[in-house]
N, C-alpha and C positions, 0 to 999 in steps of 0.2 A: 504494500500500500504506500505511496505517496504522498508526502507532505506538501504543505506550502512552500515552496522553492525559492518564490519571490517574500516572502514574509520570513523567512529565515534570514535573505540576502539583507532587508529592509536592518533588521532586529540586529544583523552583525556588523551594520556601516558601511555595504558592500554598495555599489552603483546598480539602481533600477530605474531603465528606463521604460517610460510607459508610450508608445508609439502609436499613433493614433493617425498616422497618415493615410492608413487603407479605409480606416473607416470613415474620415474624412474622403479620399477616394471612391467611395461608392457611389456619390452624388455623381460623380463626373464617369462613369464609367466606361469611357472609351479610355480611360486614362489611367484606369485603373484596374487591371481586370484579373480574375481569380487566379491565373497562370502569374502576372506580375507580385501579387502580392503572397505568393510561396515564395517568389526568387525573393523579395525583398524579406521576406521573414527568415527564411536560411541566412540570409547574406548577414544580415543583424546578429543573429546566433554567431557565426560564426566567427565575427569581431570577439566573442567571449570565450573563445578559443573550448566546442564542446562543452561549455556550461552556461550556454542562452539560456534554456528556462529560468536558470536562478537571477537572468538580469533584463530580460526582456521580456514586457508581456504587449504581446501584438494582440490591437484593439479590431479582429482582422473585420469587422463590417457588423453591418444591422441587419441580423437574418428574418426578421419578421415583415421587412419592407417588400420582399417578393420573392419567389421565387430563384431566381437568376442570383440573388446577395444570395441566399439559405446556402445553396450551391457552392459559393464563392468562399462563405465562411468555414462550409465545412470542409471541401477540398485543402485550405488552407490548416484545417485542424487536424486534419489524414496527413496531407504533406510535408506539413512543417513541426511535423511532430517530433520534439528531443531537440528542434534547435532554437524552440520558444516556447514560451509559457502564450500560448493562442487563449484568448478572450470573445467573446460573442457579447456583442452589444446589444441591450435591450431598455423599453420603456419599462413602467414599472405598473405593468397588466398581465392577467393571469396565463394570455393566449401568446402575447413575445417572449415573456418568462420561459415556456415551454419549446417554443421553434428554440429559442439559445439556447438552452440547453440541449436541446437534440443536435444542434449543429454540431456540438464540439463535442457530446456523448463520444466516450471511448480514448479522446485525446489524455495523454496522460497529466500532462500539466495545467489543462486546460479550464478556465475560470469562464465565466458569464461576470458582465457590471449593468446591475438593474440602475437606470438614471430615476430617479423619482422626486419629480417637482416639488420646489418649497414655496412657489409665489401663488399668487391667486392668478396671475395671466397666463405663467406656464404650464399650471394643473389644468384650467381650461380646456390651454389647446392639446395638451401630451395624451390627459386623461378626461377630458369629460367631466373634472369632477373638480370639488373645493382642492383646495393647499391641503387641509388638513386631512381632508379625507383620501388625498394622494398620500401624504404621510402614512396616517392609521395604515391603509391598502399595502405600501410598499413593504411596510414592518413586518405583516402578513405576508407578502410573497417571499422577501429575505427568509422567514424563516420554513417556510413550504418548499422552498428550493433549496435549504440545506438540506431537506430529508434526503431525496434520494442522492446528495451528492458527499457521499460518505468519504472521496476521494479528491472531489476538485473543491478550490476554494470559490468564494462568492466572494465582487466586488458590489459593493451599495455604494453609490455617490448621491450625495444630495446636498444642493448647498447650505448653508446658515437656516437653520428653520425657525421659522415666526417666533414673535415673544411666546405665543401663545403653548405653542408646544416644546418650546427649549428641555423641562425637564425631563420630558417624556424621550425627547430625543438623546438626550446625556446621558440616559439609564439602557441604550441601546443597546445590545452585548454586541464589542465590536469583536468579532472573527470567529 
């Protein structure tokens, strides 16, 4: 069974970088395409001379946006597997939750980062729903996505959250 590779790296003062060009790339997709961002996630690894995962975690795309990214992501998670810690990008809803996790299913080092809005404009558009209730929700999926992932870690990003929920957020179990 496999640890957190990158949270050990973090924990010992080791260099992690978090790369987020492919995911940023998948807007642009002639420019970015499943075949480029294997080469680009080997090539990264291999700066860390066989110990990428412990310093690179490729943010390799947003599998829930279509089909064609699902593809992309998961190729990248079969490919470039051992020369990175592969991420699958997701909202913080029950049905992207699950495509990102299937994506990288199997990869070893492989995490998912659920985004889960803290404003009232970007729970709107992300989720449909209040800040708070994007909160409450995401707390919920973090922890229904650690079940079956007895082996890959789970990234939660969220930013600064409302006065209103600060403690709730501060008692969060991180990791």
């Amino acid at each position: 069974m496999a640890g957190d590779v990158v949270r050990e790296s973090a924990q010992a003062g080791r260099v992690v970088l978090w790369e987020e060009s492919p995911r940023d790339g998948a807007q642009a997709k002639t420019l970015m395409t499943a075949d480029f961002r294997v080469r680009l996630a080997r090539a990264q690894g291999e700066v860390f001379t066989g110990a990428g995962p412990r310093h690179v975690v490729f943010a390799a795309g947003f599998p829930a946006v279509c089909r064609e990214e699902f593809e992309a992501v998961r190729k990248v998670a079969v490919e470039a597997e051992g020369s990175v810690s592969v991420s699958a990008v997701c909202r913080g809803t029950p049905g992207d939750v699950r495509q990102a996790l299937a994506a990288v299913r199997g990869s070893t080092h492989a995490r998912i980062m659920v985004i889960v809005p803290a404003s009232e404009a970007m729970a709107r558009v992300m989720t449909h729903t209040s800040a708070e209730q994007a909160l409450t929700a995401g707390a919920v999926l973090v922890a229904q996505a650690r079940e079956p992932m007895t082996v890959w870690p789970l990234t939660y990003a969220w930013p600064t959250p409302p006065v209103r929920t600060t403690r709730w957020w501060q008692s969060m179990p991180r990791g």
